[in-house]
Each structure stands twice: as C-alpha cells, then as structure tokens.
C-alpha positions in Angstrom: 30.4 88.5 -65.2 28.2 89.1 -62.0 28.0 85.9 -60.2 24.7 84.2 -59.7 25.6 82.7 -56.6 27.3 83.5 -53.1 29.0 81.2 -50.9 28.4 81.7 -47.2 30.5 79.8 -44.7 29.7 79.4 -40.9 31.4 77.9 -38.1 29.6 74.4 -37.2 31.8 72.5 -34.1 35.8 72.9 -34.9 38.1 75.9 -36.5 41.1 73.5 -37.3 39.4 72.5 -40.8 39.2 76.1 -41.8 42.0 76.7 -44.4 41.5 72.9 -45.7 38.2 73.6 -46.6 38.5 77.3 -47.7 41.4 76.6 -49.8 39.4 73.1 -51.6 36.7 76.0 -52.3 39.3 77.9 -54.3 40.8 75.0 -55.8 37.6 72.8 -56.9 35.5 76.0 -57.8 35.2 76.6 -61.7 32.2 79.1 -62.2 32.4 82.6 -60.8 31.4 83.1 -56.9 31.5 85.8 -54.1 32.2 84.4 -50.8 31.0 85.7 -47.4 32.5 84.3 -44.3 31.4 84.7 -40.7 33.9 83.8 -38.2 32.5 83.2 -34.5 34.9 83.4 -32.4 37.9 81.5 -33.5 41.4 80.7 -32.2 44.0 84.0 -32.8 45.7 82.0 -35.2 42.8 81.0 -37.5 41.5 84.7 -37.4 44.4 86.2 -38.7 44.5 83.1 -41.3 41.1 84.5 -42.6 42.0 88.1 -42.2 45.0 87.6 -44.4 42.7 85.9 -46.9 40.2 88.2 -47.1 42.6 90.8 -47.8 44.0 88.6 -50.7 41.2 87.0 -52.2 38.9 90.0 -51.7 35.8 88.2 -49.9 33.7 89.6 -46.7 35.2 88.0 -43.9 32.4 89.4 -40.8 33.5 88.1 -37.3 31.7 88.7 -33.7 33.7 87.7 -30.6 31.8 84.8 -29.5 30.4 81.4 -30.4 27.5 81.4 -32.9 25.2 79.3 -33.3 24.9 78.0 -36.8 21.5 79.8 -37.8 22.8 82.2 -36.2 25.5 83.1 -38.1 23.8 81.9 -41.5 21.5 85.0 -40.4 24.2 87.3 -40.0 26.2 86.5 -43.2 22.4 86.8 -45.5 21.8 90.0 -45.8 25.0 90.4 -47.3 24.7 87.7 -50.4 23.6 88.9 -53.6 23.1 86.9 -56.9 19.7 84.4 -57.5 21.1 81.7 -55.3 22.8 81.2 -51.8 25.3 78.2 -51.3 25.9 77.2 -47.1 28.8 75.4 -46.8 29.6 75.0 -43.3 33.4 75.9 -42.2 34.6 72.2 -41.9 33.8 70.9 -45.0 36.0 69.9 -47.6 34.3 70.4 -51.6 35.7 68.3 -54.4 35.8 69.3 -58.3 32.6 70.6 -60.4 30.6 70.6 -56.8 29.3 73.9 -57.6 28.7 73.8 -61.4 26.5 70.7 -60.7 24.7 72.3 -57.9 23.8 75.3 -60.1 23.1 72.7 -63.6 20.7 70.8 -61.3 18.5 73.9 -59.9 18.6 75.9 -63.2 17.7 72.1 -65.2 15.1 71.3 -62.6 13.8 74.5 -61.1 14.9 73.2 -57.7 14.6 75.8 -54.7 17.0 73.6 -53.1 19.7 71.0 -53.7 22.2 69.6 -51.8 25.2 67.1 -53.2 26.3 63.6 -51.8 27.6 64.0 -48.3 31.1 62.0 -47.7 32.3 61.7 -44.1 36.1 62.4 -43.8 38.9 62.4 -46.1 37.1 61.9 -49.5 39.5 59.5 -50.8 38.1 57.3 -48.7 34.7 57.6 -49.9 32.0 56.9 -47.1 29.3 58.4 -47.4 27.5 60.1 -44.4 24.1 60.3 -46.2 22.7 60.6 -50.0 19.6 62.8 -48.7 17.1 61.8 -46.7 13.1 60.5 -46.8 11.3 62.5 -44.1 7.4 63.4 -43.1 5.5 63.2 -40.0 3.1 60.4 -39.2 -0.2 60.1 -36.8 -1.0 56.8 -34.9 -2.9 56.8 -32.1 -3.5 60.3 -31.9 0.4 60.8 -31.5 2.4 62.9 -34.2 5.8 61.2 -35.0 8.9 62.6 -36.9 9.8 59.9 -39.1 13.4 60.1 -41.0 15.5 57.5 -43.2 19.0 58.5 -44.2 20.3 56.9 -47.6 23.4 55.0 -47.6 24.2 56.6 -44.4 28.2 55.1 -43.5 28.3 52.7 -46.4 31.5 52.7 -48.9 30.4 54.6 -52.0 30.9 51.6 -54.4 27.9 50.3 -52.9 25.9 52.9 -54.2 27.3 53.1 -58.0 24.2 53.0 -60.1 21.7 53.6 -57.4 21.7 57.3 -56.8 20.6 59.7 -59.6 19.6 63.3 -59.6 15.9 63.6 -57.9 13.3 64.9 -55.6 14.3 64.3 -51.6 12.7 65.5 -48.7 15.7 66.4 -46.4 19.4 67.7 -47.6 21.5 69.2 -45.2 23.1 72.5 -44.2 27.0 71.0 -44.2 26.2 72.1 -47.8 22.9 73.1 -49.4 22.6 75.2 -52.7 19.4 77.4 -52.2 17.4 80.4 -54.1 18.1 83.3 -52.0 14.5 84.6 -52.8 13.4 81.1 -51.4 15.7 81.4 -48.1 14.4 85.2 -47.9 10.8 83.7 -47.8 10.8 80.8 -45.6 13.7 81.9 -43.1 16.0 80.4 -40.7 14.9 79.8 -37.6 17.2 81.3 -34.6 15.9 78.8 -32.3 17.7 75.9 -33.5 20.4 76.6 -31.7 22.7 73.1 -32.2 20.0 70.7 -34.0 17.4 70.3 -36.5 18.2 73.5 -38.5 18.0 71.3 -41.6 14.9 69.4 -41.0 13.1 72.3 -40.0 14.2 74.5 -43.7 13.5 71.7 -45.5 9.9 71.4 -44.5 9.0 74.9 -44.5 11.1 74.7 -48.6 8.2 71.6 -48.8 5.2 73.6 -47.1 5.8 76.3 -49.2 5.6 74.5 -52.5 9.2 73.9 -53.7 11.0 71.1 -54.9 14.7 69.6 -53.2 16.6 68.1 -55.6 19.5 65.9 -54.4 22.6 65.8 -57.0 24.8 63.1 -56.7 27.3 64.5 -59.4 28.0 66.8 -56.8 30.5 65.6 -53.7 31.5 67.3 -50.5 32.9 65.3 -47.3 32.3 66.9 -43.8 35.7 66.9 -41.9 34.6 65.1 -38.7 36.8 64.6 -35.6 39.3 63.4 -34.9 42.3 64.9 -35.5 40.7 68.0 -33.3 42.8 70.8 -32.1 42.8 71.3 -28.6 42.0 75.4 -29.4 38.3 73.5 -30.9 37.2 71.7 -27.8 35.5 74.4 -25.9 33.6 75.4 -28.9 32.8 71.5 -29.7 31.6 71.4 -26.2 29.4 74.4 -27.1 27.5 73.4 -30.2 26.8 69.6 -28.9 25.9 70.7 -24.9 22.8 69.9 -23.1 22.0 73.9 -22.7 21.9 74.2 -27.1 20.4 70.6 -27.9 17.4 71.0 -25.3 16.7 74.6 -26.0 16.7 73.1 -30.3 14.8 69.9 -29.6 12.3 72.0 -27.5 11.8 74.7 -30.0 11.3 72.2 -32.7 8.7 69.7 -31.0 6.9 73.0 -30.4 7.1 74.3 -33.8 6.1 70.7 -34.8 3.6 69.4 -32.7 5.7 66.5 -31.4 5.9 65.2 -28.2 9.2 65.0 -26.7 9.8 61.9 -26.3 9.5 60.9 -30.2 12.0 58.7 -31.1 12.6 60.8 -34.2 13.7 63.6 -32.0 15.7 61.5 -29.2 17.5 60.0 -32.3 19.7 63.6 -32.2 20.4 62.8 -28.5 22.0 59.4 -29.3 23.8 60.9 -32.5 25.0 63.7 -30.2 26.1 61.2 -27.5 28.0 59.0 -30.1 29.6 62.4 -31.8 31.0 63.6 -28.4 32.9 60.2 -28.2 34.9 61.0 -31.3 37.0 63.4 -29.3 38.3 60.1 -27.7 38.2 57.8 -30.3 41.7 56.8 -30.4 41.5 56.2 -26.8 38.3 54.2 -26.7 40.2 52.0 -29.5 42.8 51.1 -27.5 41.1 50.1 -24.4 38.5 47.8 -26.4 42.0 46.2 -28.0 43.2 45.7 -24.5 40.2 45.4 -21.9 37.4 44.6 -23.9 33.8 46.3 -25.2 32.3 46.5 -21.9 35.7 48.9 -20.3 34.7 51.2 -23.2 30.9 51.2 -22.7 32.0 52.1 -19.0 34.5 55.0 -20.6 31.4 56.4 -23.0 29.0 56.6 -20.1 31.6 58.5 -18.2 32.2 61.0 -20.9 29.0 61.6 -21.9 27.4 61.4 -18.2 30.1 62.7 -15.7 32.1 64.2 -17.9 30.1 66.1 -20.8 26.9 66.4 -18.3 27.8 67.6 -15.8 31.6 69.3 -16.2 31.5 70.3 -19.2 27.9 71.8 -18.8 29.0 73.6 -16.1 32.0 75.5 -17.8 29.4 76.0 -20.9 27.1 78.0 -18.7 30.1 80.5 -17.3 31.1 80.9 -20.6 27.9 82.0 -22.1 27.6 84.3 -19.0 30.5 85.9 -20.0 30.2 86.0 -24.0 27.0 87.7 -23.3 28.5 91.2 -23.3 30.8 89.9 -26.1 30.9 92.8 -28.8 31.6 92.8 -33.2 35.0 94.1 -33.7 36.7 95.2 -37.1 39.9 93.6 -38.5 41.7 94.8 -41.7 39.7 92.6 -44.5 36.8 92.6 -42.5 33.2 94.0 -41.9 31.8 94.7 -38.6 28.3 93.0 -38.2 
C-alpha cells in the first residue's frame, strides 16, 4: 500500500542523536511511511552511518556540504515527499510507540491541517515535558503590537498533567515534530528567513490566517534529545544554529514580517532561551562550581560564556566559516541523491 505520509528529517543543533532517533523511527513506527533525510553537513562518521542506511532501508538520504538552516533544509527535502501528508521530525528527536498512527487518527478524525504530539525533553523515561502546545496571538496596547505566547506544562513532570491534556485546537505546535497536509505546507510555505528561530510560530500563523485548524494530540509522544551528552564533532554546528549572525537575521525577519517592534518581550524571550540553551554545553561544569563556590561563581561563568565567549569568539569563527561554506557544493554518495 502507497503510504499517505512522508517523514522528512533535518538537522536542528547536534549530529550525535542521529542513529538514536532514526533507529526509534524504525522501531516505534507501525503504519507504512517513506522517509526523506537531508544531511547538512555532518561528521564523516555519521554520514557514512546514513549512507549505509539508506542503502539498507531504501529511503532518500540528500546531503549538501554545509550547515543548513532548518527551513532550509525542510525546503530542500519537500519537493521530494509524496503522499497527503508531511511529518518533520527534526534529526535529534527520539519518537516513542503509535506516535505516528495517532498523528495521522487525529488529522484524518478532525480534519486538522496540522498536529503536533506532546513534546518530552530528554530521555523519555523520564517524562518532562518541554511543552503540550502552546496559546499564541498578537495584542495592541498603546498603539504597540505585542507577540504574546504561553507554553503548557512547559518542564513539569508528566504526572502532573494526567487528566488535563486531551486532543484539541492549539495555536502553536512545533517543528521538533509536526504532522502536516503537504497540500497545506505547499500553500502557506516555509519561510527561508528564519534562519535559527521562530520557524514554528511563523507556520503556524500563516496554518491559522489561512483558515486551518492545529490539533495537538497528546496520545502521541516524542522527546527532543537536548544537550548534554554532546559530541565534541556537534559543537561547531551548535555554535552555528544558536549564534548572534542566525538569531538576529530570524528575529529581524520576523518582527518585519510581523509588525513588531524589536524590543517585544515576546521576541527577546528567544534571546534568553538561546542564552540559557548555550549553557547546557557546560552544564556539568556550572553544577560543580555552584556545589563548590556558590550561585553567584556560576552567574559569573554564564556571563562569560555567553558574552566573552559565545559573543564574541565564537561569533567570530562563525563568520569565517560561513565565508568559507559559501562555495560549499551538493555531492553524491552511494544511497544518496544530489540536491
């Protein structure tokens, strides 16, 4: 039977995650699928992983020889889905059993253009959740347009939501995994210039402005693979997706697109998040020195990270190697497609 439904992976900020969360795709997947992967630029040893799986599992593995911005690479991997629906699932996330089947029961039951599952954070044994969809709309006071976004359940243990979260209508869901009507995505787009942040919010409105519903379903359970552990091989491309250069050029775009001022506290909310995010490279670190010296050595260690460090270094080496990716050029591997 043709499958109604193609999975497309992308790379969102580490490599390290990939065969975990290709292999739970395999594993926890019980209606048919075809899979289309795009690879940006990983490590040798993860490319040849995917190569070899490719070859064995017979999906379209496409790679290009540099970092890709999420949108990017959702882009690039489109035009080569087929079936009614589209399911992003980024390349670090880890899917559990029947994710898929209820995805597909809840936008065939509901006529949902979109729906996205409960969001874990971590190992899903654990069970916190990193958000159960989101309420989001812009507001006017004062003459002054606001971005105005509320997160359900976000870092709370899972018991705490038994009995409150049911199958409904949400505003936001997000691209770590979003099932999707390819005639939909075709319609509204992705947006290239959200580079690092915002891809999500900015889909789901247009899904909205264009008169479609987003479901969230609950019965459905994925759990993004945060850092740490991260492979050293991940860092520069961490570095990549959460610098200055990618979150300035996103923000910018989408306050345009928007009509938001840039200094809305719904938009420098993604600069604290990114801030906080960067520190989990260190985390094991930052826990030591607050067991030893106290909070206030690791508030000094988190400002030099994120100020000295990330700012400034780490900007720095971002900037050459864009410079030099810019000639970067699609390649062909056994297993694969050139884009």
């Amino acid at each position: 039977m043709k499958p109604t439904v193609t999975i497309l992976v992308v790379p969102r900020e580490q490599f390290s995650k990939t065969a975990r969360s290709l292999e739970s795709v395999y594993a926890n997947t019980g209606v048919p699928f075809s899979l289309v992967y795009v690879d940006g630029n990983s490590p040798a040893h993860v490319r040849r992983y995917l190569e070899r799986q490719a070859n064995e599992r017979g999906f379209l593995l496409l790679r290009e020889d540099r970092y890709l911005a999420a949108n990017e690479a959702r882009n690039i991997g489109l035009p080569h889905c087929t079936g009614e629906y589209v399911c992003f699932l980024d390349n670090d996330v880890e899917v559990t059993p029947g994710w898929l089947e209820s995805l597909l029961a809840c936008a065939q039951e509901t006529g949902a253009a979109v729906v996205g599952p409960l969001y874990y954070l971590g190992d899903p044994r654990d069970r916190i959740i990193h958000t159960a969809g989101a309420e989001m709309s812009f507001t006017e006071a004062g003459g002054k347009r606001a971005l105005r976004e509320r997160h359900r359940f976000g870092n709370r243990h899972a018991g705490e939501a038994d009995g409150k979260l049911a199958r409904e209508r949400i505003d936001l869901v997000e691209f770590h995994c979003l099932l999707a009507r390819r005639d939909v995505v075709q319609e509204v787009g992705l947006d290239p210039g959200l580079a690092s942040f915002l891809d999500h919010n900015d889909f789901c409105l247009a899904v909205k402005d264009a008169g479609y519903d987003i479901y969230i379903e609950p019965a459905a359970i994925v759990s993004h693979l945060t850092p740490p552990p991260i492979a050293l091989s991940d860092v520069p491309y961490f570095f990549r997706r959460w610098s200055n250069a990618w979150i300035d050029a996103s923000v910018g775009h989408f306050a345009r697109k928007h009509r938001l001022p840039l200094d809305d506290d719904g938009l420098r909310s993604h600069y604290r998040f990114r801030d906080s995010h960067r520190l989990r490279l260190i985390a094991n670190i930052r826990k030591m020195l607050e067991r030893t010296l106290g909070w206030r050595a690791c508030a000094v260690l988190d400002r030099f990270v994120n100020r000295f460090l990330c700012d400034r270094v780490i900007e720095k080496i971002v900037a050459e190697d864009a410079y030099r990716q810019a000639g970067g050029t699609s390649t062909r591997t056994p297993g694969t497609t050139p884009v």
